[in-house]
C-alpha positions in Angstrom: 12.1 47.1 256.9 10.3 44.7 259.7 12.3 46.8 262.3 10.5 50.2 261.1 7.4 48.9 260.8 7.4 47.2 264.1 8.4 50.6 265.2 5.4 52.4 263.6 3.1 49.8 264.7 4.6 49.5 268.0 5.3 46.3 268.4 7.7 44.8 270.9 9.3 41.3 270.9 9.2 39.0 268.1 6.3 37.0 268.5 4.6 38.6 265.4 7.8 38.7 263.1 6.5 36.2 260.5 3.1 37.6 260.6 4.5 41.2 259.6 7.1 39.8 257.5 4.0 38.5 255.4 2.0 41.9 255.3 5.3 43.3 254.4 5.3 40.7 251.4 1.7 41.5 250.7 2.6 45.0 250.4 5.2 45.0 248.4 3.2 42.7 245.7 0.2 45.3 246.4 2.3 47.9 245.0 3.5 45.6 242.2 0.1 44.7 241.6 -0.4 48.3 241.1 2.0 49.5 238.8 4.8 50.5 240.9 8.4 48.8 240.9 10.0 46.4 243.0 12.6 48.3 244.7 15.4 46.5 245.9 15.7 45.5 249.9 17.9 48.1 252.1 17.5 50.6 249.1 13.8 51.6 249.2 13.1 55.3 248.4 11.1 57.3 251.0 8.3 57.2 249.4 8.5 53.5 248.9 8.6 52.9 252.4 6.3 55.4 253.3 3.9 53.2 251.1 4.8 50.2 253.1 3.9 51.5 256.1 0.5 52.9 255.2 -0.2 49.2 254.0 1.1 47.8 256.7 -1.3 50.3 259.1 -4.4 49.2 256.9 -3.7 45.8 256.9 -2.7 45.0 260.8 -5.1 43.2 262.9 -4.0 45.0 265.8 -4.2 48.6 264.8 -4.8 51.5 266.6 -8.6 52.2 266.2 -8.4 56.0 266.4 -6.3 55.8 263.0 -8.0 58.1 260.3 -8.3 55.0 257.8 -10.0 56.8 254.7 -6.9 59.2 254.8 -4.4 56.8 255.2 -6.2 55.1 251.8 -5.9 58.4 250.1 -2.2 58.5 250.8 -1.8 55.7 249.9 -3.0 55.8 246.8 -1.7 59.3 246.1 1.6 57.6 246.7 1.2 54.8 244.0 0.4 57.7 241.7 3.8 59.4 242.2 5.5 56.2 241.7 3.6 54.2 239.0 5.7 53.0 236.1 3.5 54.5 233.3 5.7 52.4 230.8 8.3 55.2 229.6 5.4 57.8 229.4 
């Protein structure tokens, strides 16, 4: 997963691998947080890692200004929606 979101972020080198391996981390237990299931490294749905990278856009220090930030939310969210264990509802 740090390969594709170095990718989206478009990052080169390494120097920042432990600081996105720990927004990855924070994502994942953001999702957890809200509902969703841990999904298991290297088997991630799409939607999954679609959620990761969204978080991961939100949360970088570095991002691209001209992102559209309240639409990324909504996806976001939209996406925990879809997912969200409602407990065998």
């Amino acid at each position: 997963m740090l390969e594709i979101i170095k990718k989206k972020l478009r990052v080169d080198g390494s120097e920042e691998d432990v600081d996105l391996a720990l927004l990855i981390g924070a994502a994942k237990e953001y999702l957890s947080n809200s509902g969703v299931p841990l999904q298991e490294e290297g088997k991630e749905s799409a939607l999954y890692k679609q959620a990761l990278i969204i978080y991961s856009f939100l949360n970088y220090e570095n991002y691209d200004k001209a992102l559209n930030v309240e639409a990324l939310k909504l996806s976001l969210q939209t996406i925990i929606l879809q997912m969200k264990s409602y407990g065998g509802v």
